[in-house]
PDB file as gemmi writes it, atoms N, CA and C in Angstrom:
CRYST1    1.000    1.000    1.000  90.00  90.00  90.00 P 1                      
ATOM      1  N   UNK A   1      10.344  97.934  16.292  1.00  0.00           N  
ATOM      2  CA  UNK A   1       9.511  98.230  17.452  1.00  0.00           C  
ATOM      3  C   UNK A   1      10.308  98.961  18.536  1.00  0.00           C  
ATOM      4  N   UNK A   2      11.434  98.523  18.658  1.00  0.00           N  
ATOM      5  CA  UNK A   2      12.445  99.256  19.749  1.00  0.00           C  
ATOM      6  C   UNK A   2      12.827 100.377  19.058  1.00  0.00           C  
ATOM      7  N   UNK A   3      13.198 101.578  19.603  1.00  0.00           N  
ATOM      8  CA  UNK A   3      13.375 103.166  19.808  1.00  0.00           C  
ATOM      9  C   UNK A   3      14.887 102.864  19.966  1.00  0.00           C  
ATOM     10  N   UNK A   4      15.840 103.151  19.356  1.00  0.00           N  
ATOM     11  CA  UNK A   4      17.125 103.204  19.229  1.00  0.00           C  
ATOM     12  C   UNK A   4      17.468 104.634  20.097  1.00  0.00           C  
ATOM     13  N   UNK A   5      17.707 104.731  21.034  1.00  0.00           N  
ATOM     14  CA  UNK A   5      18.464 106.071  21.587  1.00  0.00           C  
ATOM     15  C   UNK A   5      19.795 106.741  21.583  1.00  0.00           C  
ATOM     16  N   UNK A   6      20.558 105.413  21.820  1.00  0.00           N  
ATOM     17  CA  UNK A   6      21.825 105.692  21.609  1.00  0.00           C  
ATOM     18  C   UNK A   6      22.113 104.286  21.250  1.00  0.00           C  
ATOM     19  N   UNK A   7      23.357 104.147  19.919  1.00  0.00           N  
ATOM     20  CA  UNK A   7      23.794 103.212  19.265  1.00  0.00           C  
ATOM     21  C   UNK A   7      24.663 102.365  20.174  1.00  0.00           C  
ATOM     22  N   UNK A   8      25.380 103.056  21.400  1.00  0.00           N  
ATOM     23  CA  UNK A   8      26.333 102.173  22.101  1.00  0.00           C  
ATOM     24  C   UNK A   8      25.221 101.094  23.028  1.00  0.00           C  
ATOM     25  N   UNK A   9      24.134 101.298  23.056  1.00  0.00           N  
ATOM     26  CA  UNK A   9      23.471 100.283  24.305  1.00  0.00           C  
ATOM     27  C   UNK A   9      22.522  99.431  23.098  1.00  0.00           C  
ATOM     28  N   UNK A  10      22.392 100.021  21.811  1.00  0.00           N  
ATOM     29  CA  UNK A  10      21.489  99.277  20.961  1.00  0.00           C  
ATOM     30  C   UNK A  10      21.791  97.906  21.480  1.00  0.00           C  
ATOM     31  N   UNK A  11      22.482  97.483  20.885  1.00  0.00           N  
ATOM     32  CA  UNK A  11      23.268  95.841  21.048  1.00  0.00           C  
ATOM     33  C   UNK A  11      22.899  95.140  22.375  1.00  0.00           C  
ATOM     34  N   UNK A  12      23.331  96.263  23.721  1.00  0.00           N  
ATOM     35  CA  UNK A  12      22.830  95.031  24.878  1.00  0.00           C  
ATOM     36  C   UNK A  12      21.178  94.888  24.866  1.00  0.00           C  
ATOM     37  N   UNK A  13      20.323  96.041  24.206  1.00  0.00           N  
ATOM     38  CA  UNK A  13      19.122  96.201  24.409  1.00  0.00           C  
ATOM     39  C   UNK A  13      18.514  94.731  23.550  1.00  0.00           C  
ATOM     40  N   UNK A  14      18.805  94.335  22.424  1.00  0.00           N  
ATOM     41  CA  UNK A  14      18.443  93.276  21.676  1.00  0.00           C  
ATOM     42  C   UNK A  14      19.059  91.794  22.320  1.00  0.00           C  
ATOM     43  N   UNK A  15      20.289  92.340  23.496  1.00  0.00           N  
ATOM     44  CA  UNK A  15      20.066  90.615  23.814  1.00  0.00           C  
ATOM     45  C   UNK A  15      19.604  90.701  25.615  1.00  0.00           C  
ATOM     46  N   UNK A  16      19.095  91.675  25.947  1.00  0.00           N  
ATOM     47  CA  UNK A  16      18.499  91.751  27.191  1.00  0.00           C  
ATOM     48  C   UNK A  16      18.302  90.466  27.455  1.00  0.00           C  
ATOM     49  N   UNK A  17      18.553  90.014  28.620  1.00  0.00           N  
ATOM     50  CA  UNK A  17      18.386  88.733  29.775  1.00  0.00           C  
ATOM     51  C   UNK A  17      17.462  88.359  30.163  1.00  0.00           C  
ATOM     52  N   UNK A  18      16.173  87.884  30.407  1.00  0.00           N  
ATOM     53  CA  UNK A  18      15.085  88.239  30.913  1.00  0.00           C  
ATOM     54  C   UNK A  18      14.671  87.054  31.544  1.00  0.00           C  
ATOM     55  N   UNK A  19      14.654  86.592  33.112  1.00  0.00           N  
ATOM     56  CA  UNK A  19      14.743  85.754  33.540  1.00  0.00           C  
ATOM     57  C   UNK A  19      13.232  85.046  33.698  1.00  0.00           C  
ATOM     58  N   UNK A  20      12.224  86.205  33.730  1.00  0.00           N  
ATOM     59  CA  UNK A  20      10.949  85.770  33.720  1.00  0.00           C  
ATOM     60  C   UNK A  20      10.918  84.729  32.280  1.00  0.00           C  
ATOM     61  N   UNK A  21      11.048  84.893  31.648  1.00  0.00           N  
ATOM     62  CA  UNK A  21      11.346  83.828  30.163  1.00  0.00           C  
ATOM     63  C   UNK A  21      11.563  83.077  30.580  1.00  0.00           C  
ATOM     64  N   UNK A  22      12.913  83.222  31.190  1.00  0.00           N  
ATOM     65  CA  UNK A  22      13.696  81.183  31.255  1.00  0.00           C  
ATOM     66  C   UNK A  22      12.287  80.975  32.731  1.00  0.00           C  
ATOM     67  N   UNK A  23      12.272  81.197  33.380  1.00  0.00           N  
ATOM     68  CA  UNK A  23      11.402  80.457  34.061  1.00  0.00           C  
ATOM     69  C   UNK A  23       9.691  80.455  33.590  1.00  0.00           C  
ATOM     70  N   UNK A  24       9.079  81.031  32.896  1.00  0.00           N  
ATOM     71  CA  UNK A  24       8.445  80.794  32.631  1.00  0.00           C  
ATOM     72  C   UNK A  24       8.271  79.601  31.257  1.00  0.00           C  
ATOM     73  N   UNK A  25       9.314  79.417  30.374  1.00  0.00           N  
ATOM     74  CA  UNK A  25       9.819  78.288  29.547  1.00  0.00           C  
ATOM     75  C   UNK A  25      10.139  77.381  30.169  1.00  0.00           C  
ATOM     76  N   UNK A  26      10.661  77.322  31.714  1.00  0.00           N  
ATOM     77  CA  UNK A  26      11.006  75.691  32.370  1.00  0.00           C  
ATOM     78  C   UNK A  26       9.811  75.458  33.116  1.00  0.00           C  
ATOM     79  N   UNK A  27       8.804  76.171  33.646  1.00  0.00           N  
ATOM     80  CA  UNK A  27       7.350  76.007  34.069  1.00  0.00           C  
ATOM     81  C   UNK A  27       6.881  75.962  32.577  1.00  0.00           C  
ATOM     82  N   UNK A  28       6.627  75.742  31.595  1.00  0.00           N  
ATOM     83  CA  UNK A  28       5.474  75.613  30.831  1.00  0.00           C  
ATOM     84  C   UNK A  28       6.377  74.187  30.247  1.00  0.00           C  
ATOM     85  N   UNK A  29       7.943  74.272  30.424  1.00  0.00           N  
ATOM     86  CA  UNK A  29       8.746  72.950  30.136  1.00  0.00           C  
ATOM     87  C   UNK A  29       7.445  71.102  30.485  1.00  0.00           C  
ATOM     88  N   UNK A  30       7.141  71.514  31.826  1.00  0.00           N  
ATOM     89  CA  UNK A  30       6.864  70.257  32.394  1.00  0.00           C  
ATOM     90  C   UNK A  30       5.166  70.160  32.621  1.00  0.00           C  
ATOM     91  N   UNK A  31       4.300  71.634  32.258  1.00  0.00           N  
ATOM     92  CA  UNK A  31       3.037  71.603  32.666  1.00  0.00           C  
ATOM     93  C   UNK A  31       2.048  70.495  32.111  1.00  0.00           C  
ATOM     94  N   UNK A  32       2.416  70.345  31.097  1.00  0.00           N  
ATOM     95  CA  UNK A  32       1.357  69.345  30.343  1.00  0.00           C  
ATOM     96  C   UNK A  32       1.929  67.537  30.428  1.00  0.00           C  
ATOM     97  N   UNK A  33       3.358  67.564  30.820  1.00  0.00           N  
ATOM     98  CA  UNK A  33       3.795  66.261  30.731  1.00  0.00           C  
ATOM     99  C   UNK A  33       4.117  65.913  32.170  1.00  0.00           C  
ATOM    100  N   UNK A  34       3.352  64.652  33.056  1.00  0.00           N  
ATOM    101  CA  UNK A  34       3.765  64.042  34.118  1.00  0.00           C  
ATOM    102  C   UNK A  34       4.632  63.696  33.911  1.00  0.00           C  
ATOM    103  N   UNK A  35       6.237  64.548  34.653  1.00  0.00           N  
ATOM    104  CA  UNK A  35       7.531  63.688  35.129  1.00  0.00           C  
ATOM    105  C   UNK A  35       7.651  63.617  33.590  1.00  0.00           C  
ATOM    106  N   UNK A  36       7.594  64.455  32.685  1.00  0.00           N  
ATOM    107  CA  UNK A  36       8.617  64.737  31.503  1.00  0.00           C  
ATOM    108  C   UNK A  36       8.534  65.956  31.018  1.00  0.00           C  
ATOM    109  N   UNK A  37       9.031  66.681  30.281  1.00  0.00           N  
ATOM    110  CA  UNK A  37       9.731  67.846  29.778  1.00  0.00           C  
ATOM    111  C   UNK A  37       9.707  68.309  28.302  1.00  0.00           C  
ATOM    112  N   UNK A  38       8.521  68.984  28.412  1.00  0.00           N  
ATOM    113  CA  UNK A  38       8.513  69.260  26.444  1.00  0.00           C  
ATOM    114  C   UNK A  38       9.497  70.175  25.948  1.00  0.00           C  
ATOM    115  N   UNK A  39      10.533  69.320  25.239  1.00  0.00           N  
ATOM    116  CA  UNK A  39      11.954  70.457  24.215  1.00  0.00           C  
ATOM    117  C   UNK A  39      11.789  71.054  23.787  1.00  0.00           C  
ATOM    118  N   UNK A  40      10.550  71.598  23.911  1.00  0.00           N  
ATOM    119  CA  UNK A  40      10.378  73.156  22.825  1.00  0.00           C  
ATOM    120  C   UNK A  40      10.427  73.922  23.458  1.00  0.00           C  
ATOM    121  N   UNK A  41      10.025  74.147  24.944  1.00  0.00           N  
ATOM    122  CA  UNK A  41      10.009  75.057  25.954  1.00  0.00           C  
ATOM    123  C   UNK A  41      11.338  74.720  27.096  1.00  0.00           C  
ATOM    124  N   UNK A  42      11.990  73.628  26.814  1.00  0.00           N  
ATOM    125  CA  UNK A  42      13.227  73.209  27.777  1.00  0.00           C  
ATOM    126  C   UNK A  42      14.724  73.600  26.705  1.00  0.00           C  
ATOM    127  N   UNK A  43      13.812  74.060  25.722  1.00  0.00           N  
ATOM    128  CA  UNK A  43      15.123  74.884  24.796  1.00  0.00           C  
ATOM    129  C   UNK A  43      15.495  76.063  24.583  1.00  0.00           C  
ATOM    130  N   UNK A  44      13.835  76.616  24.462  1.00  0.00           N  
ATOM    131  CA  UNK A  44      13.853  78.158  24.722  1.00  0.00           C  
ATOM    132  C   UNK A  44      14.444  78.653  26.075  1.00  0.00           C  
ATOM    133  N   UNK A  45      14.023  77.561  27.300  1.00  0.00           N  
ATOM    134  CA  UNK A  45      14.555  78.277  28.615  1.00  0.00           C  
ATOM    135  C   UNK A  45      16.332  78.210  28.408  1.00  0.00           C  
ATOM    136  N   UNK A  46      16.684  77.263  28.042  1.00  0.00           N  
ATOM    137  CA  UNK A  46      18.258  77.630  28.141  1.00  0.00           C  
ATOM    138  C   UNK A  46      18.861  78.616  26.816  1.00  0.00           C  
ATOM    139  N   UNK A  47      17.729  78.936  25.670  1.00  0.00           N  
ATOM    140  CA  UNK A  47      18.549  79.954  24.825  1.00  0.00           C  
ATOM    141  C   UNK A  47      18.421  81.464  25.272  1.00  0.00           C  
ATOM    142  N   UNK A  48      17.379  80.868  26.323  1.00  0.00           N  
ATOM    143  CA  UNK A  48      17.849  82.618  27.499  1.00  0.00           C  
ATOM    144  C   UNK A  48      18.263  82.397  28.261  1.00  0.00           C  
ATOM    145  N   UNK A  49      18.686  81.896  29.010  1.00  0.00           N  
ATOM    146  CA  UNK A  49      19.618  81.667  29.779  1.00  0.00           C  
ATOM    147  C   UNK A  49      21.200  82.146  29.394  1.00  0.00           C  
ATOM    148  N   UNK A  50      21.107  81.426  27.940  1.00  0.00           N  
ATOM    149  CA  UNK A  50      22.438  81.842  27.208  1.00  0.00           C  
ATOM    150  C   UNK A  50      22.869  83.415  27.066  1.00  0.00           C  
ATOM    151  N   UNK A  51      21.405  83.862  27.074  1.00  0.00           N  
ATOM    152  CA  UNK A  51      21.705  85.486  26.839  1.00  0.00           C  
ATOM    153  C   UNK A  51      22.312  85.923  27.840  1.00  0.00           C  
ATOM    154  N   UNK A  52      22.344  85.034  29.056  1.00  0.00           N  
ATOM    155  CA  UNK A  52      22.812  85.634  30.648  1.00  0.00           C  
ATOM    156  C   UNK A  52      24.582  85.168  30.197  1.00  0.00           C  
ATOM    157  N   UNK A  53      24.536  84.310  30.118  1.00  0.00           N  
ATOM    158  CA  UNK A  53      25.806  83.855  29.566  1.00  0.00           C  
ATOM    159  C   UNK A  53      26.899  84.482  29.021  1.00  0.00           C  
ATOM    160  N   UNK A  54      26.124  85.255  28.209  1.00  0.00           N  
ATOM    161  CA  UNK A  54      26.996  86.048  27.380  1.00  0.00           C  
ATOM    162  C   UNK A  54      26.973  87.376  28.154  1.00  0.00           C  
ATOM    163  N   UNK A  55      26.546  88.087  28.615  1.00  0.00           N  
ATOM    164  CA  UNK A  55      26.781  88.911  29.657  1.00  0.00           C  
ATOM    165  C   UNK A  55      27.802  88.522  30.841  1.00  0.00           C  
ATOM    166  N   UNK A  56      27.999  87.661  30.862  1.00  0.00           N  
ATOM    167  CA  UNK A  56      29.163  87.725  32.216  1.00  0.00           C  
ATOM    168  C   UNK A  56      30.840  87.865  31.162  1.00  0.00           C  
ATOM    169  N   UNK A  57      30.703  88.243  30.378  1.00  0.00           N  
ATOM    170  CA  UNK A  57      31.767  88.599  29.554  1.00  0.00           C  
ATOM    171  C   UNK A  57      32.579  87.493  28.537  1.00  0.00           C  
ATOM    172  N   UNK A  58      33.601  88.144  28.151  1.00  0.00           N  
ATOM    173  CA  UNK A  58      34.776  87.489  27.150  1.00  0.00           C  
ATOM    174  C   UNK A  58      34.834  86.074  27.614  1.00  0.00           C  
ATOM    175  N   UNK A  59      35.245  85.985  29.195  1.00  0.00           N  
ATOM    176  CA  UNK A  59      35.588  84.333  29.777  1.00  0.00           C  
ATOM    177  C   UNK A  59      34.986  83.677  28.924  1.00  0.00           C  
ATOM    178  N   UNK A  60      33.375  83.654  29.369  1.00  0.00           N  
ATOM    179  CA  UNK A  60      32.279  82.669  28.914  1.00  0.00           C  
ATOM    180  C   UNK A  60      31.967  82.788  27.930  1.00  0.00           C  
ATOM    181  N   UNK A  61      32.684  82.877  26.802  1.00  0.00           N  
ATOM    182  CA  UNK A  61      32.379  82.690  25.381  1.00  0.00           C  
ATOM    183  C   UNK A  61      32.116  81.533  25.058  1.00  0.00           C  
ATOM    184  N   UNK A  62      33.383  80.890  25.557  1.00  0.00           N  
ATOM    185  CA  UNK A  62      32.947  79.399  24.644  1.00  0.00           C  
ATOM    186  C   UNK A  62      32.425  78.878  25.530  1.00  0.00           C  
ATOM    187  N   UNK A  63      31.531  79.122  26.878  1.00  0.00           N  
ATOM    188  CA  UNK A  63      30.337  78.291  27.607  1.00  0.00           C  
ATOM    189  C   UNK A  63      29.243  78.885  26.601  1.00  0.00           C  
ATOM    190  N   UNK A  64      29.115  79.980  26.012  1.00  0.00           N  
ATOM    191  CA  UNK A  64      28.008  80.477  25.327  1.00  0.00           C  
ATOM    192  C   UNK A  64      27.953  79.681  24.154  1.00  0.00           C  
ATOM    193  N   UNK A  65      28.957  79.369  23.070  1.00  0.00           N  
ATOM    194  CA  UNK A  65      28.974  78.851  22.230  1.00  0.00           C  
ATOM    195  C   UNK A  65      28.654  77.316  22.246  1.00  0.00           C  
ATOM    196  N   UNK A  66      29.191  76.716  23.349  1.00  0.00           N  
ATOM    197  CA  UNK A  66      28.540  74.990  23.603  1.00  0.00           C  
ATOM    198  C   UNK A  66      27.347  75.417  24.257  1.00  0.00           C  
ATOM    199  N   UNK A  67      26.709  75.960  25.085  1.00  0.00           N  
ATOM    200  CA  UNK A  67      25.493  75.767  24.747  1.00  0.00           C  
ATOM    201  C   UNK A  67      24.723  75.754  23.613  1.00  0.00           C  
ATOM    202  N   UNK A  68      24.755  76.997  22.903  1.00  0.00           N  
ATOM    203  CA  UNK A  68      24.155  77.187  21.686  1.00  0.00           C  
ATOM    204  C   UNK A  68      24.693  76.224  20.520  1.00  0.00           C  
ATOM    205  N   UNK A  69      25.244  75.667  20.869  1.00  0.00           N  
ATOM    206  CA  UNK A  69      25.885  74.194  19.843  1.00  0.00           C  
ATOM    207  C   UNK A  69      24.773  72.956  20.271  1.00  0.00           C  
ATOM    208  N   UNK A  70      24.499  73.083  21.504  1.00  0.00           N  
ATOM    209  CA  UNK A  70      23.661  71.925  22.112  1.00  0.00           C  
ATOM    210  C   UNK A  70      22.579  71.932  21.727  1.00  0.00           C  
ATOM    211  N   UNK A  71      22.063  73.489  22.258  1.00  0.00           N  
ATOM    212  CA  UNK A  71      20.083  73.308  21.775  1.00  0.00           C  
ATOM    213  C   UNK A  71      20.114  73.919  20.054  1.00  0.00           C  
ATOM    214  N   UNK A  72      20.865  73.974  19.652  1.00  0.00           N  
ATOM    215  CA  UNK A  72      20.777  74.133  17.542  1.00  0.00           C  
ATOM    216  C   UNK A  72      20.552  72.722  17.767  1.00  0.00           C  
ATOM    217  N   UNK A  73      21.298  71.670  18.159  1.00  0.00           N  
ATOM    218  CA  UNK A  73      21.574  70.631  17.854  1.00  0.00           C  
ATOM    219  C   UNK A  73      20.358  69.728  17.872  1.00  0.00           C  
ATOM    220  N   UNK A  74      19.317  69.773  19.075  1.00  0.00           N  
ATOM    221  CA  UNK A  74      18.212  69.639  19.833  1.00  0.00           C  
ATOM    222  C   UNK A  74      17.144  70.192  18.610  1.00  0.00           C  
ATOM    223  N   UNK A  75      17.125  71.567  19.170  1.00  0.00           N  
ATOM    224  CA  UNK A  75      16.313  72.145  17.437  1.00  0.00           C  
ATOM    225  C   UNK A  75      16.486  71.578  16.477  1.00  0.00           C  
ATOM    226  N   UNK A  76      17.594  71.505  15.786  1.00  0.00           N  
ATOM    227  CA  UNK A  76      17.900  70.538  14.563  1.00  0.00           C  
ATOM    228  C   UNK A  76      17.110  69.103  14.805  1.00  0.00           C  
ATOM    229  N   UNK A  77      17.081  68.577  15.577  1.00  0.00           N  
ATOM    230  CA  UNK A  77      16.383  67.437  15.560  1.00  0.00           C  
ATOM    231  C   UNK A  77      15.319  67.141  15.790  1.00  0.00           C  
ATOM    232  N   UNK A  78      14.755  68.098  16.224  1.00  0.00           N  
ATOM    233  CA  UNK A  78      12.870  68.204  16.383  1.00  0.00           C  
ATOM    234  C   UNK A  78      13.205  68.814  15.355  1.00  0.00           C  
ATOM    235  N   UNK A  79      13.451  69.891  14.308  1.00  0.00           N  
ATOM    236  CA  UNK A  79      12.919  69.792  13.009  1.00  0.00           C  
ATOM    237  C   UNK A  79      12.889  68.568  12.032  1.00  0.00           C  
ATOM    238  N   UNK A  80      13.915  67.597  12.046  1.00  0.00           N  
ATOM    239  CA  UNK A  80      13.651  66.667  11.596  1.00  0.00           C  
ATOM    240  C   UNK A  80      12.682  66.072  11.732  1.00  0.00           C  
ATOM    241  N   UNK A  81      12.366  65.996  13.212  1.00  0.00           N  
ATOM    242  CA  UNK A  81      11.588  64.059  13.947  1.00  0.00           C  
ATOM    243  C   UNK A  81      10.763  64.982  14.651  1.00  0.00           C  
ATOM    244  N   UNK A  82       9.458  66.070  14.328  1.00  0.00           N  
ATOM    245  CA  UNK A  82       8.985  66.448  15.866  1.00  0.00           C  
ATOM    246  C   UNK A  82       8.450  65.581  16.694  1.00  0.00           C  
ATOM    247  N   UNK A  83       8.049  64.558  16.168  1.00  0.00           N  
ATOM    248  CA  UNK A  83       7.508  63.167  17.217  1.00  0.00           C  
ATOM    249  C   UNK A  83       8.145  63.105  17.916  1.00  0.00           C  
ATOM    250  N   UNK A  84       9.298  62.411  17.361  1.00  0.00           N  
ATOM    251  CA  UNK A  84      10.126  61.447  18.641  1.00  0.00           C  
ATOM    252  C   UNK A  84      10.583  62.655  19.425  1.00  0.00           C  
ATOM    253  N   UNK A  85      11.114  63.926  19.051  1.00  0.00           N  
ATOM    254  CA  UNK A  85      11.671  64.709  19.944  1.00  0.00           C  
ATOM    255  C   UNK A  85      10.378  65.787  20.372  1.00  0.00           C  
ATOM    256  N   UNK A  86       9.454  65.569  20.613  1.00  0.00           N  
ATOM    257  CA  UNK A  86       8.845  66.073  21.600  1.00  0.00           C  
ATOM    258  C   UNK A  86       8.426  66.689  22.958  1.00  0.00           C  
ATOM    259  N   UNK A  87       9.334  65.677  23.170  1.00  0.00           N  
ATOM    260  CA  UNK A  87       9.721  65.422  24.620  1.00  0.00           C  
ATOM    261  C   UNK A  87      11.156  64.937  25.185  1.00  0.00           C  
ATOM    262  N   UNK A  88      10.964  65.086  26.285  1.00  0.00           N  
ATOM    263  CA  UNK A  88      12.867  64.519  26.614  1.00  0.00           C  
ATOM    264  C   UNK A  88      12.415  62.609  26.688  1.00  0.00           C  
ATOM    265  N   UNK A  89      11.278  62.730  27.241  1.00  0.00           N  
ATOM    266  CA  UNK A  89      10.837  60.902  27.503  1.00  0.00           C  
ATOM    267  C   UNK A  89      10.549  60.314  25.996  1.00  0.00           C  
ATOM    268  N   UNK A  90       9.982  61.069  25.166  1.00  0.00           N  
ATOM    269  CA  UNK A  90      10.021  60.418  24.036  1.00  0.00           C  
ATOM    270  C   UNK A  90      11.160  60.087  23.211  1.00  0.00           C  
ATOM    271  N   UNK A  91      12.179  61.199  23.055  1.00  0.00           N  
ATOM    272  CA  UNK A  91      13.252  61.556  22.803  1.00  0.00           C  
ATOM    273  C   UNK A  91      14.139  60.362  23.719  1.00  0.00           C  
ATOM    274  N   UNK A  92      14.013  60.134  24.827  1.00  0.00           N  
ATOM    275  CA  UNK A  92      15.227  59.194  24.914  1.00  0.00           C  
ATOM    276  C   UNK A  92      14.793  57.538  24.411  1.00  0.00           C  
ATOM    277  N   UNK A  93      13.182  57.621  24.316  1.00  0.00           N  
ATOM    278  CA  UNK A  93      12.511  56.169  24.322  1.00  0.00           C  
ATOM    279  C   UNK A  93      13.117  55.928  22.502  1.00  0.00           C  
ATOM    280  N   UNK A  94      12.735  57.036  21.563  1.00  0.00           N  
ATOM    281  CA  UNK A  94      13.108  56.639  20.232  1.00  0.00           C  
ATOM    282  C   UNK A  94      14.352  56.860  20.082  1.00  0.00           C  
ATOM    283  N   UNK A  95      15.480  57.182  20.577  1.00  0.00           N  
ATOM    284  CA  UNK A  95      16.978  56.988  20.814  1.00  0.00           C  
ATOM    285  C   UNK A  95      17.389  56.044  21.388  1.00  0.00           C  
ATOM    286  N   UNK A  96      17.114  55.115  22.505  1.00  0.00           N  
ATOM    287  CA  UNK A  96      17.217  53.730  22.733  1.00  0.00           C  
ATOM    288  C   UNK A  96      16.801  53.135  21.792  1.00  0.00           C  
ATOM    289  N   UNK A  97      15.685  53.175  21.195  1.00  0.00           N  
ATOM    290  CA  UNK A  97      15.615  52.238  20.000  1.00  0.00           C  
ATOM    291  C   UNK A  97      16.162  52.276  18.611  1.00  0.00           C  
ATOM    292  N   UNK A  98      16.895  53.075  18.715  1.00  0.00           N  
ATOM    293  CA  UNK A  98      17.967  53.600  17.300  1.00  0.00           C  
ATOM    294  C   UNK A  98      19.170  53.042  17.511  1.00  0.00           C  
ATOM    295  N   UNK A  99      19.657  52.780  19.046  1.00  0.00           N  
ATOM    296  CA  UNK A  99      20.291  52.721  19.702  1.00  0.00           C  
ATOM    297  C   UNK A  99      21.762  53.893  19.160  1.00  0.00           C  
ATOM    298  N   UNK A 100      21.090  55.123  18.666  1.00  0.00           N  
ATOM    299  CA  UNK A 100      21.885  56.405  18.669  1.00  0.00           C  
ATOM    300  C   UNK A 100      21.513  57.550  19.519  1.00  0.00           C  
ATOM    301  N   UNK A 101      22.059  58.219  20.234  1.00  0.00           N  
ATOM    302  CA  UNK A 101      22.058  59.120  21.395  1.00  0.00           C  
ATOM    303  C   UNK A 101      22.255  60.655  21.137  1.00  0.00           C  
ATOM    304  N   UNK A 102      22.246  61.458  19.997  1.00  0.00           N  
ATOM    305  CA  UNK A 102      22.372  62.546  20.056  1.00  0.00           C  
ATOM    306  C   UNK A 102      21.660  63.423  20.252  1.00  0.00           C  
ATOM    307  N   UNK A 103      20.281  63.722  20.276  1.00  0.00           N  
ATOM    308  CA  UNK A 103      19.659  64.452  21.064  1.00  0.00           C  
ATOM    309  C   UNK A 103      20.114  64.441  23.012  1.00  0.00           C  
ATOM    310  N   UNK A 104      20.283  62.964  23.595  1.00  0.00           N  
ATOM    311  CA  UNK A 104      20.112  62.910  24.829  1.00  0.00           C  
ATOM    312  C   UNK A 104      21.893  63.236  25.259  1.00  0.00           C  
ATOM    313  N   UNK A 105      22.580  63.310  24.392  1.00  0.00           N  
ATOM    314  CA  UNK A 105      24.093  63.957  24.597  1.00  0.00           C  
ATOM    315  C   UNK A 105      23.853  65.133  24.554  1.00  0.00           C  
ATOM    316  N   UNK A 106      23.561  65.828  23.770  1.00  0.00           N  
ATOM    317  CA  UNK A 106      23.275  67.163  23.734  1.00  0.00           C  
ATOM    318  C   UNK A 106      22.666  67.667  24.952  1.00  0.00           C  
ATOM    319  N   UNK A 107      21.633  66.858  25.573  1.00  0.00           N  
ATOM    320  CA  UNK A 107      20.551  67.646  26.688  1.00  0.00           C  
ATOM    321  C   UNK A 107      21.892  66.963  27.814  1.00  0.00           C  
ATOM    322  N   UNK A 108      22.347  65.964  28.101  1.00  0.00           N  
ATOM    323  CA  UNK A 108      23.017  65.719  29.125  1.00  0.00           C  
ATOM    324  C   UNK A 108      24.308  66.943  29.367  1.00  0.00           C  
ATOM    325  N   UNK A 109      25.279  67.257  27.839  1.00  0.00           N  
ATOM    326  CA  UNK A 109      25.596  68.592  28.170  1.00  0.00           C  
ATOM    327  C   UNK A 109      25.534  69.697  28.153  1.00  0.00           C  
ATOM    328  N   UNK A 110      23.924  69.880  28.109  1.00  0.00           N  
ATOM    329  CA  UNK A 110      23.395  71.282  28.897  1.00  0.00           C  
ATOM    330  C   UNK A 110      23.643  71.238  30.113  1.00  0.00           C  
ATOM    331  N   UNK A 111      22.924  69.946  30.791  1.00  0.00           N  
ATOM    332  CA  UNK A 111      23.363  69.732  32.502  1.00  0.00           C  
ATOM    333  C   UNK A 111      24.609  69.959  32.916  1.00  0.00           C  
ATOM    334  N   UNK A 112      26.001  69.654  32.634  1.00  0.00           N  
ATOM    335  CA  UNK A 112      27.372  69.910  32.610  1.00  0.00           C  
ATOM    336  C   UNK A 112      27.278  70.946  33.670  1.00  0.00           C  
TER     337      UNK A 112                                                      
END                                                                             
């Protein structure tokens, strides 16, 4: 669909930043849940976010890479369980009762 013009900007053109995304993914994050947060849209907002990430250069590599270690991790686990990880409130309610925490480690170091 994209028009290749010149090969040197191809690359930034496919990971363009686009902030209307992440905020429109952390507004659609909380629209349907009182005072909780659906992970499907609180994941997408930080895997663009990440795209910003990686634009501030070489430094922030490996901030780019632990993020994207976090929400695979998150993803990975709503593909398993989409129930329990539905949500961040469901998600921590069926992780207290496992009494195992890796989805809510993962989302705690996104916050970091």
């Amino acid at each position: 669909s994209m028009v290749e013009e010149d090969k040197s900007d191809s690359c930034e053109e496919c990971h363009k930043f686009r902030i209307d995304v992440v905020i429109k993914n952390f507004e659609a994050s909380s629209e349907y849940h009182e005072e909780d947060v659906d992970l499907a849209y609180f994941i997408g907002a930080y895997e663009e976010l990440n795209k910003f990430i990686g634009l501030l250069g070489r430094i922030f590599h490996f901030v780019q890479a632990d993020v994207r270690e976090k929400t695979n991790k998150l993803l990975d686990l709503r593909e398993k369980d989409p129930n329990s990880y539905r949500s961040v409130k469901s998600m921590v309610t069926f992780e207290n009762q496992q009494q195992n925490y890796p989805g809510s480690k993962a989302l705690l170091g996104l916050h970091r």
